[in-house]
DRENPA-950664 format. One record per residue: residue in three letters; x, y, z of N, C-alpha, C, O in turn. Coordinates in steps of 0.02 Angstrom, whole numbers, plus 32768, in hexadecimal, padded with zeros to 4 digits. Layout:
<atoms>
ALAXYZXYZXYZXYZ
...
</atoms>
This chain:
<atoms>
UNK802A7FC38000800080008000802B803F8000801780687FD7
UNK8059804F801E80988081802780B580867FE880E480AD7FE5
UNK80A680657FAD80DC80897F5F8092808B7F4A809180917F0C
UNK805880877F60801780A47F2D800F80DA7F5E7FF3810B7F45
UNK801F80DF7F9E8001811A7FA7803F81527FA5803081897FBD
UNK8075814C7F9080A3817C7F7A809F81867F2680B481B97F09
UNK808B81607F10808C81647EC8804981947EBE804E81BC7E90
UNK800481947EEA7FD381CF7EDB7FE081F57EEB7FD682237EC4
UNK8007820E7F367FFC823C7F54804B826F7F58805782A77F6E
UNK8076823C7F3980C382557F5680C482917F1D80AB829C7EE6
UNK80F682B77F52810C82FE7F31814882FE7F22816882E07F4E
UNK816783117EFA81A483187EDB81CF83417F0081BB83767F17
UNK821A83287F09825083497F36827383757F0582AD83857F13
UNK824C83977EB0825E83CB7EB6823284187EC9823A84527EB7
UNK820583FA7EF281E484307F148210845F7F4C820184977F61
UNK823C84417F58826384547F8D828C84987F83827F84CC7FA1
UNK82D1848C7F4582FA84B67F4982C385027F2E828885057F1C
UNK82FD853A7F3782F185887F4582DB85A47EF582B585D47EF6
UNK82ED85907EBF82FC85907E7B82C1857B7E5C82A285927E2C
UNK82B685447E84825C853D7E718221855C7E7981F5856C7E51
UNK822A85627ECB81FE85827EF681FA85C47ED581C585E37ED0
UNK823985DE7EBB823B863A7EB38243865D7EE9822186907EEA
UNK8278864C7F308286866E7F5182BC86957F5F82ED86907F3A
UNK82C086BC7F8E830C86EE7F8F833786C97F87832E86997FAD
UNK836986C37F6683AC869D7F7983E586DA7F8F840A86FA7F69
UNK83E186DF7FDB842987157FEA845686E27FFB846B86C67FC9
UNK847086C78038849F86A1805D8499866F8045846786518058
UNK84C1864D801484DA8617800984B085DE8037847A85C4802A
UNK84E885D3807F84E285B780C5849385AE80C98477857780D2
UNK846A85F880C0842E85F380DF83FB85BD80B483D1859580C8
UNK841885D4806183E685B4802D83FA8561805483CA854B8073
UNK842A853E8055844F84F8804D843584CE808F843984908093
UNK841584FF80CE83FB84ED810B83AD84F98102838D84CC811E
UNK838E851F80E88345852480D5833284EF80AF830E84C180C1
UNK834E84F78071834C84B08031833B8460805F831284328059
UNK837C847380958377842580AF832F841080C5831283DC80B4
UNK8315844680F182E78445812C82AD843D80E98289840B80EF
UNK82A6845880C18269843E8096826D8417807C823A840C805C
UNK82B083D9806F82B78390804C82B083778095828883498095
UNK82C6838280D382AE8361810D8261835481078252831A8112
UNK822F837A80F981F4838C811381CE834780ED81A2831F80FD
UNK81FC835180B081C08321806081E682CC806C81D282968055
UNK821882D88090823D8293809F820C827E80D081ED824980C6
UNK820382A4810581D08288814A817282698127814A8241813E
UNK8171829480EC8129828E80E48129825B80B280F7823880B1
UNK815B824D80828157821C8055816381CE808F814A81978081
UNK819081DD80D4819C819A80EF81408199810C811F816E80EF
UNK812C81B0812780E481B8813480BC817A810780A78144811A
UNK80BB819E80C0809A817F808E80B581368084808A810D8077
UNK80ED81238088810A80EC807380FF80AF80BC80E3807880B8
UNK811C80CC80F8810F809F813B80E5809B816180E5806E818C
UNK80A080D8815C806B80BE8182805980C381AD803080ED81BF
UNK807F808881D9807B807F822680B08099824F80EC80958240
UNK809980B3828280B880EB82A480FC80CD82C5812680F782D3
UNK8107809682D18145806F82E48170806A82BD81A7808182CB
UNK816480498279817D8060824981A180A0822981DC80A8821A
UNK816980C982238188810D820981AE812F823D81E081528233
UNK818C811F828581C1814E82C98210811F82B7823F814482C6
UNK821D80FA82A9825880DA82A5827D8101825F82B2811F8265
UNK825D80FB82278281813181F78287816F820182BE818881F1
UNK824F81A18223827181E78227828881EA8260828982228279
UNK829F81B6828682C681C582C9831F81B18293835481C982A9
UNK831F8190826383618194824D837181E0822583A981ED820E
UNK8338820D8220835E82558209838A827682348383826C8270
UNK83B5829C822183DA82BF825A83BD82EE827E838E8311826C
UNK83E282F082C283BE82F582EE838C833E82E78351834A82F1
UNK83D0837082CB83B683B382BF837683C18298835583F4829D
UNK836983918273833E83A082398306836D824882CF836A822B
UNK831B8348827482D883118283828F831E8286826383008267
UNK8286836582C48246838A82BE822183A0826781E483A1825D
UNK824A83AC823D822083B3820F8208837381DF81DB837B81B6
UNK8226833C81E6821B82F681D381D282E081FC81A182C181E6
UNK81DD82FA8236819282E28263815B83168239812682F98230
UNK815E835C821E8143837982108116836181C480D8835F81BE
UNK814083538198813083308156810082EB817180C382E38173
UNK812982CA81808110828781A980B3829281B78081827481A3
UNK80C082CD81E4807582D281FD804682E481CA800F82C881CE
UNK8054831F8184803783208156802382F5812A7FF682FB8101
UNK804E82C08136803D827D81027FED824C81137FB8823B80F8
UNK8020824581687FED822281967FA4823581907F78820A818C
UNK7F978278818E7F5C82A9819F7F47829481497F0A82898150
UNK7F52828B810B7F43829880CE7F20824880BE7EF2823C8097
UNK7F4B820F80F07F2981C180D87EF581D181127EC681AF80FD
UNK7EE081EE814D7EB481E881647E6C820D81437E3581F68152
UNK7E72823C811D7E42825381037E2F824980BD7DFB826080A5
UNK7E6A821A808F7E5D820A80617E5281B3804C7E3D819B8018
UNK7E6F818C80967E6E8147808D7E1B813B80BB7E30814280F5
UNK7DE7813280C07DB9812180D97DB480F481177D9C80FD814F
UNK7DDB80B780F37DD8806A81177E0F808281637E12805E8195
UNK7E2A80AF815E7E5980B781A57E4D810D81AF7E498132817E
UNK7E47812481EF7E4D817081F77E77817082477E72819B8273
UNK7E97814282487EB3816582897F0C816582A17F2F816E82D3
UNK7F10815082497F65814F82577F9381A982767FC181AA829F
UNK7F7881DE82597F87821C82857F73821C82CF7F9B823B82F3
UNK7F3981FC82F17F4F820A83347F5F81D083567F4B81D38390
UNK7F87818583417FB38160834E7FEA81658357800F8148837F
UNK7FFA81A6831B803F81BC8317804481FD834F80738215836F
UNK8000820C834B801B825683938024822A83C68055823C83E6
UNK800681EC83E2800681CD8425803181B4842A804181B48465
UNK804881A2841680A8817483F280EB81A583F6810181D2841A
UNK8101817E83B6813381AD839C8134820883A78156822F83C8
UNK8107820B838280F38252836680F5827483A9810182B183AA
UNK80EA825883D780CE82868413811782B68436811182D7846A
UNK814282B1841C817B82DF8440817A830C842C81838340844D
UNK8166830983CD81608332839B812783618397811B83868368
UNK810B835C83C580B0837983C480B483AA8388809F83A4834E
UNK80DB83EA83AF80E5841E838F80E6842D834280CA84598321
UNK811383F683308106840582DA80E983C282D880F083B2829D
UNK80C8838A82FD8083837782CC804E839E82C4802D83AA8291
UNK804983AD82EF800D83EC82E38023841382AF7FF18415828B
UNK80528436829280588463827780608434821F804F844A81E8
UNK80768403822B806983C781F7802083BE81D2801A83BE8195
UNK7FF783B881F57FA783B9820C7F9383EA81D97F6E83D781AC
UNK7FAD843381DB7FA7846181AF7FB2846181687F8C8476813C
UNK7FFD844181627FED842B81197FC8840F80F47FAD842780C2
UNK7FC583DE81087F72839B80E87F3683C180EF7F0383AE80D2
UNK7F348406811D7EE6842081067EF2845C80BF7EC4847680A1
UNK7F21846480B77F28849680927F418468804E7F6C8481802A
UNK7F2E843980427F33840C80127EEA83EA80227EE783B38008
UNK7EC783F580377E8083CB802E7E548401802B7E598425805D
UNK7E2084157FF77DF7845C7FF67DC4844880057D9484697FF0
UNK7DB5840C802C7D75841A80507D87841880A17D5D842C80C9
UNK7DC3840180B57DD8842280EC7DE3846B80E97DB0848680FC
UNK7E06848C80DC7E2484D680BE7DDA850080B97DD4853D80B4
UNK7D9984C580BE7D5784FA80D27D3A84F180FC7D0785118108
UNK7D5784B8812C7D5484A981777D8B849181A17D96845681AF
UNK7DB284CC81B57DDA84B381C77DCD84A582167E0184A38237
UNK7D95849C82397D7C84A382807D7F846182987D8E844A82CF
UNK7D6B844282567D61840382587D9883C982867D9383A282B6
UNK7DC983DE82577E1383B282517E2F83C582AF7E3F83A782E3
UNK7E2783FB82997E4F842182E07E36841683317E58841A8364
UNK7DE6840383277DC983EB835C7DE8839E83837DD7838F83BC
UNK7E0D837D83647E04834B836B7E4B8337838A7E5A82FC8394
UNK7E77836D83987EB58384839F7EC383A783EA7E9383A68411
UNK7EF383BE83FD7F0B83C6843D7EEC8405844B7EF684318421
UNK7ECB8413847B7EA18466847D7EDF849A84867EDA84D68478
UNK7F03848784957F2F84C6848E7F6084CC844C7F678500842B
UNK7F7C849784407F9A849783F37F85849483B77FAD849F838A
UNK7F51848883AD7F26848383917F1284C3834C7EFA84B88314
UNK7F2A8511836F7F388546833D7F83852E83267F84854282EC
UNK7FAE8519832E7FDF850082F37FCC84E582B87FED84F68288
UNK7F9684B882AD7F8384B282827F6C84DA823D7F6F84C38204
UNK7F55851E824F7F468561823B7F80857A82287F86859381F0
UNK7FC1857582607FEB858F825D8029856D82188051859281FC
UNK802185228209803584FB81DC7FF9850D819B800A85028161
UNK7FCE851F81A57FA4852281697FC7856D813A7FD6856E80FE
UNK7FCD85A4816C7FFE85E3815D804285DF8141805F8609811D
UNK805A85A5815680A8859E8142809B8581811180C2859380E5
UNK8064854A80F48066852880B2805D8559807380768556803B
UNK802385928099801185C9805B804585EA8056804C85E88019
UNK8076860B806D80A88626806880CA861C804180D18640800F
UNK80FA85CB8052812E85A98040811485A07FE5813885BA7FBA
UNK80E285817FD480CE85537FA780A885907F8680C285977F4F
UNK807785BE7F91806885EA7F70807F86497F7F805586767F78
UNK80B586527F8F80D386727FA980CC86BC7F7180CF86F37F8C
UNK80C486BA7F368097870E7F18805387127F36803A87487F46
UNK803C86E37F3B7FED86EB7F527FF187087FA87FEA87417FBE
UNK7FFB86DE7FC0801186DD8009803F8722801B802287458045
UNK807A873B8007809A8754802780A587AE7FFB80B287E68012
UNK809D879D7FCD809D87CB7F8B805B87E37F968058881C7FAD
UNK802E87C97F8D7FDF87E57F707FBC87DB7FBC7F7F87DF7FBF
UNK7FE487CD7FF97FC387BD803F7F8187AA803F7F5787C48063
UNK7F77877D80157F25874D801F7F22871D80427F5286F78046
UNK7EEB871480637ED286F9809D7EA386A880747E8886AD803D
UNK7EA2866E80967E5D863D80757E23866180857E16868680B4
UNK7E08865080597DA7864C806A7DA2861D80A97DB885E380A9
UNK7D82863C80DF7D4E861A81077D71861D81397D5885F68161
UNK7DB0863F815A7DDE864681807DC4868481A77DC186B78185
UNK7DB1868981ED7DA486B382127DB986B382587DCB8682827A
UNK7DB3870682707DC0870382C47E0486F382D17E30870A82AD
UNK7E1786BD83187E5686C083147E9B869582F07ED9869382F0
UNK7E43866782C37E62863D828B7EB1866782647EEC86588266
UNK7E8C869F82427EA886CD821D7F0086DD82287F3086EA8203
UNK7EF486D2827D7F2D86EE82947F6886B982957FA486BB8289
UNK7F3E868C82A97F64865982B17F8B8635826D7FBC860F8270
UNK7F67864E822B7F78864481DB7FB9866781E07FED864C81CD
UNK7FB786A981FB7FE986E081F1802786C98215805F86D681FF
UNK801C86A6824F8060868A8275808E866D823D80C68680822E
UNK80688639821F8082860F81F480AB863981B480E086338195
UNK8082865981B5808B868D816E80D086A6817780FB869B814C
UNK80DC86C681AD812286E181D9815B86B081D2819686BE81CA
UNK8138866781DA8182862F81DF81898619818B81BA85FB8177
UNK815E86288168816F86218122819B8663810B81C6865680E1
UNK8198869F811D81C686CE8120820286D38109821386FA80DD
UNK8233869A8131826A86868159828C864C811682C98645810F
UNK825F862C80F08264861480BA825C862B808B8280860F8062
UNK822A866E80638200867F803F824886B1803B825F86B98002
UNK826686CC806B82A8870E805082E786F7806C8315871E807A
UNK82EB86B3807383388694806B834A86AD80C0838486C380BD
UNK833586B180FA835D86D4812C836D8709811883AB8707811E
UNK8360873D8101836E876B81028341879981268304879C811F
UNK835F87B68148834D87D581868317881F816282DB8827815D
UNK83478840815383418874812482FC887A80FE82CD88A0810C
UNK8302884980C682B9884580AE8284882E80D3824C884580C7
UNK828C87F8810E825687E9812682398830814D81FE8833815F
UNK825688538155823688878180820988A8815F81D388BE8172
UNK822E88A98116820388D480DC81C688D580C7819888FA80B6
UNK81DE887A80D08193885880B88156886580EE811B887280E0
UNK816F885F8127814588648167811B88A8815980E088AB814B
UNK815088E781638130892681568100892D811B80E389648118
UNK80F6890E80FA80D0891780BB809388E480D9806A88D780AE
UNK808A88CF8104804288A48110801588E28135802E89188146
UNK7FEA88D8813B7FC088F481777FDF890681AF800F88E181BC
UNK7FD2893F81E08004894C822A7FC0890E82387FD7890C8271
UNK7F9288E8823A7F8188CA826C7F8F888282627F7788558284
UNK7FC3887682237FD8882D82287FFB88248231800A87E9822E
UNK803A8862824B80878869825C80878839828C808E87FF8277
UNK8081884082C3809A881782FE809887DC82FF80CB87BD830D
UNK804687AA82EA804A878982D8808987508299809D8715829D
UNK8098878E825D80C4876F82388114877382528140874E823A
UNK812587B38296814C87B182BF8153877182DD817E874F82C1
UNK813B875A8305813E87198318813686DC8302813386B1832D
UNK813286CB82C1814D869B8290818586BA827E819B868D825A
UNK81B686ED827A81F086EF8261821786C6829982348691828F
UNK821286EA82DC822686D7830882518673830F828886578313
UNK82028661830C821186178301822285F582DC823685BD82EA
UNK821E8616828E823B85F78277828785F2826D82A285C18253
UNK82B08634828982EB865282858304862D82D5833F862482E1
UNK82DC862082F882F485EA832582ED85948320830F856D8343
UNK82CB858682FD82B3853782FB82F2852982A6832D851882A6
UNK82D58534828082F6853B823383438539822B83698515820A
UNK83538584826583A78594824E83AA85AA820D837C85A881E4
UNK83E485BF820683F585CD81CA840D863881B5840686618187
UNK8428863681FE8452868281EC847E867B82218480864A8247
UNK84AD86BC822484E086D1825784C286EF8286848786FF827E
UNK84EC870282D584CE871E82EE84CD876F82E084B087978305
UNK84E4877A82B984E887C482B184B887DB828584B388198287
UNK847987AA8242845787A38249843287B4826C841A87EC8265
UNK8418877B82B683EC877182DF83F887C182FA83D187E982E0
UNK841E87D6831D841A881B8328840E885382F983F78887830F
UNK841C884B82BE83D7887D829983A48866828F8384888F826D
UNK8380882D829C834C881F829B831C884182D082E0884B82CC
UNK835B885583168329885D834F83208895834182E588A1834C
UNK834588D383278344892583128309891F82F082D98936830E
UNK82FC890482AF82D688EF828C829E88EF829E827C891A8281
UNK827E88C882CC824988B282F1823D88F6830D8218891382E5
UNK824A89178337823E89508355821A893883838226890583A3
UNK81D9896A838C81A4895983B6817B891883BA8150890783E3
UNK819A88F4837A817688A2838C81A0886E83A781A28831839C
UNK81BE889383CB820E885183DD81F38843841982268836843A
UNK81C2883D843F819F8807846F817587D18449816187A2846A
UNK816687D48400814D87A783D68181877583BF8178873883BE
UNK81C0879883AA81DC8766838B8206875383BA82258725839F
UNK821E875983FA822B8736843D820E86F28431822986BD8422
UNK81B9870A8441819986E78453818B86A484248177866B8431
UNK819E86C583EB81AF867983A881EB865A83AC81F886228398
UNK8212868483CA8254866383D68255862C8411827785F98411
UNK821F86478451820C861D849281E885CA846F81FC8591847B
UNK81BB85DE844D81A1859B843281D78571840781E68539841D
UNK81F1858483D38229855883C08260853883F78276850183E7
UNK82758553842F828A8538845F825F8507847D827C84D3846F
UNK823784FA8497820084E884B181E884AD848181CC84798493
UNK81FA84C3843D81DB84738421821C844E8401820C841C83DF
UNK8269845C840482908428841D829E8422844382C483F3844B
UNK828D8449847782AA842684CC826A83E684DB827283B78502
UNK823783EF84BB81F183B384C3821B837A849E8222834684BF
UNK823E837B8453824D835A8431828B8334844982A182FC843E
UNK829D8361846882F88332848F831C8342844F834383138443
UNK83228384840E8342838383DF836483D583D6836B83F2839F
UNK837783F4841D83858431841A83C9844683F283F2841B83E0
UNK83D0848383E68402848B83B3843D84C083C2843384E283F4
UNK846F84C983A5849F850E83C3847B854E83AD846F857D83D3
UNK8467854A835D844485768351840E85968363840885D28359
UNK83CF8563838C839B858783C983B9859683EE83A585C9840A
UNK83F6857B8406841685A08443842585E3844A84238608847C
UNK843785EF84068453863683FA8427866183EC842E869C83FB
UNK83E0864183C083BD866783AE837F868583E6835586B283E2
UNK838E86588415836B867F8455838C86A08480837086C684A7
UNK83C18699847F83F386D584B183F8870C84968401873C84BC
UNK83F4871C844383CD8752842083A1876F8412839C87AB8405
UNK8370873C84138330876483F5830B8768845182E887968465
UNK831F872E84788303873384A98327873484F0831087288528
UNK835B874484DF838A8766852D83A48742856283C7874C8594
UNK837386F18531838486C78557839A868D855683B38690851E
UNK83A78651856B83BE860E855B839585DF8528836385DB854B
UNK838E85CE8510835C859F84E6832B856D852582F18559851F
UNK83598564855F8349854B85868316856985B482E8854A85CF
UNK832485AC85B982FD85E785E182C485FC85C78292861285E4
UNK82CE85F4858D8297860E854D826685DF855E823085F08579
UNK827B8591854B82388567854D82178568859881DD855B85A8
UNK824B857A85BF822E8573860481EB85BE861881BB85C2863F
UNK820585E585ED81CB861A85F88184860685E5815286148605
UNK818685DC85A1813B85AF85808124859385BA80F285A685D9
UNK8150855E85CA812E853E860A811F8562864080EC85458653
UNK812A8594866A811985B7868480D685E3867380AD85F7869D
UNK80D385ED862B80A886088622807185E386148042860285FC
UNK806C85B0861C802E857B86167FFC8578865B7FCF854E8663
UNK800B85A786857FF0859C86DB7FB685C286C07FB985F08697
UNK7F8285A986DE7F3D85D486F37F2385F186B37F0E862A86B9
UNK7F2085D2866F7F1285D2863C7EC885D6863B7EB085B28667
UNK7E9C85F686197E5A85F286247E3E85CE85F77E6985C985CB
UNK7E0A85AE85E47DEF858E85B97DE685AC857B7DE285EA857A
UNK7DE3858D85497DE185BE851E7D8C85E985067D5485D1850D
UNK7D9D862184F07D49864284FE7D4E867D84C07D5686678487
UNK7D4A86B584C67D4186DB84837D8E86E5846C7D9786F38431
UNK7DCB86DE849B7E0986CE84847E17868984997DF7866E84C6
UNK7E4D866884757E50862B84817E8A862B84B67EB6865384C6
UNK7E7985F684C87EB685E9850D7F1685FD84F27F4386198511
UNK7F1285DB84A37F6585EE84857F698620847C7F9F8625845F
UNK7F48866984847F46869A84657F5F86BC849A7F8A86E78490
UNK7F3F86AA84F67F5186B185297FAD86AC85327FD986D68532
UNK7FAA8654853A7FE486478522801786718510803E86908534
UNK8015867084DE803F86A884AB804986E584BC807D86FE84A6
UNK801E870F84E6801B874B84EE803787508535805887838541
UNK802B87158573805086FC85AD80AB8712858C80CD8744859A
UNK80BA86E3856880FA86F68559811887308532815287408540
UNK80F88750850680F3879684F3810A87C4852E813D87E6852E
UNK80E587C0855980E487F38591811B87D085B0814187FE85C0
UNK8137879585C2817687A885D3819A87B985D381B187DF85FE
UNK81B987A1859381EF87C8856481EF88148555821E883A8547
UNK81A78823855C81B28875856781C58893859F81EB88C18594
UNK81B7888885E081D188938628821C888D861B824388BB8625
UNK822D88538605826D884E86008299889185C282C888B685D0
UNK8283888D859A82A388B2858A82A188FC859782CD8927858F
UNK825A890285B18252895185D9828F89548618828F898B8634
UNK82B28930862B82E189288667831F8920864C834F890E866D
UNK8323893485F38375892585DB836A895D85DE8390898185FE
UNK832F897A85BD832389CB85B683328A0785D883408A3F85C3
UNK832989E7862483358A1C865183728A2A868383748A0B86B8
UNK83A38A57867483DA8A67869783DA8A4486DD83B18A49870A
UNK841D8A1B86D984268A0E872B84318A5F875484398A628791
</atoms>
């Protein structure tokens, strides 16, 4: 069943490189580390299609390296999520694989989750559906992977012409835009410079939001210097408690994964003042006394819990001893 269901559904690994896509090519380094992470992604989702069962496939993308492993779980989960809604006779190989394997990975299965809806258009006109059935708090990653697919894959529409799907509302919207932010980071090669450009040219009310997908992805991804990462933070200006706070979650979902890196290390002692270690520890912290979710959702809380840290904090670099 695994070479018929790669033979309908498999995508070609030259979707990957920068030349195809039509993206910035500045840094060499940056194009040759991005490139990878999107042949990681179609490697994880083609092993998906081919192995199935979650023992199985957890045994192949546990042989990717280590750095790049999280985005193998990510593909993986898009695959998983695509035989459950397109194979009938089975629907529960995606949350076998979250209870399993997958489960260290939450973070980008969920955000995996997003791809396969933005490849199915009668999900893409319910996406309430899929997402219900998912972790109540992670659960907007999915949204947030649906944003990074429009980006990445339709990136004039998405990032150029800033269009939104049909049927996307409230804090759905926002949660598209996170994603939108970590396609960014791919969409202009790491380059710091243009991503800002691009940012300023959206709406002032989708900035922050697309602030904090740069964040993460410039911490999870890699793929610049730190001298870079420090114009990134000039850059940011008044949204640099957003992209902290993207930088806090990329810590936070390889310290879950056991697959942390030098580069989050660095990229949170920059963007967030603090250890990669310190960073994820603020998420967890900020998970206390969470309210249910109600006309904002509980991640929105979340998110904004750690926002406001990172601003205290940096209101206290601010002020003269």
């Amino acid at each position: 069943m695994g070479w018929l269901s790669r033979a309908l559904f498999g995508m070609s690994g030259e979707e990957a490189p920068f030349a195809v896509r039509g993206f910035h090519v500045g840094d060499a380094r940056a194009r040759v580390r991005l490139e990878a992470v999107g042949g990681t992604c179609l490697h994880g989702y083609h092993a998906a299609l081919e192995a199935g069962e979650s023992e199985l496939l957890g045994a192949r993308l546990n042989e990717v390296d280590r750095e790049l492993r999280g985005f193998a779980f990510e593909g993986a989960a898009m695959g998983l999520a695509l035989l459950d809604h397109l194979t009938p006779w089975k629907r529960n190989r995606l949350h076998a694989f979250l209870g399993g394997v997958g489960e260290a990975h939450a973070y980008m299965v969920h955000v995996g989750v997003g791809w396969a809806i933005a490849r199915l258009p009668w999900l893409r006109r319910n996406v309430q559906g899929p997402m219900a059935q998912l972790d109540p708090l992670l659960r907007w990653l999915v949204l947030d992977g649906f944003g990074f697919h429009e980006g990445y894959f339709h990136w004039p529409r998405t990032v150029k012409c800033q269009a939104v799907p049909a049927g996307l509302s409230g804090y759905a919207l926002r949660a598209f835009d996170q994603g939108v932010g970590r396609s960014l980071w791919f969409v202009e090669g790491a380059d710091v410079a243009r991503i800002a450009e691009s940012i300023a040219a959206f709406d002032p009310g989708r900035r922050a939001d697309l602030w904090s997908g740069v964040g993460l992805a410039c911490a999870y991804a890699g793929g610049t210097e730190p001298e870079a990462m420090e114009a990134l933070v000039a850059l940011a200006g008044r949204y640099r408690p957003q992209l902290a706070q993207g930088a806090a979650f990329a810590a936070q979902a390889r310290r879950r994964a056991g697959n942390s890196t030098p580069h989050t290390e660095l990229a949170c002692e920059v963007l967030c003042g603090v250890s990669a270690h310190m960073a994820a520890q603020v998420t967890d912290d900020a998970l206390e006394h969470l309210p249910p979710d109600g006309a904002e959702p509980a991640y929105e809380v979340w998110r904004r819990h750690i926002q406001v840290h990172f601003a205290k904090e940096l209101l206290k670099e601010a002020v003269p001893v």
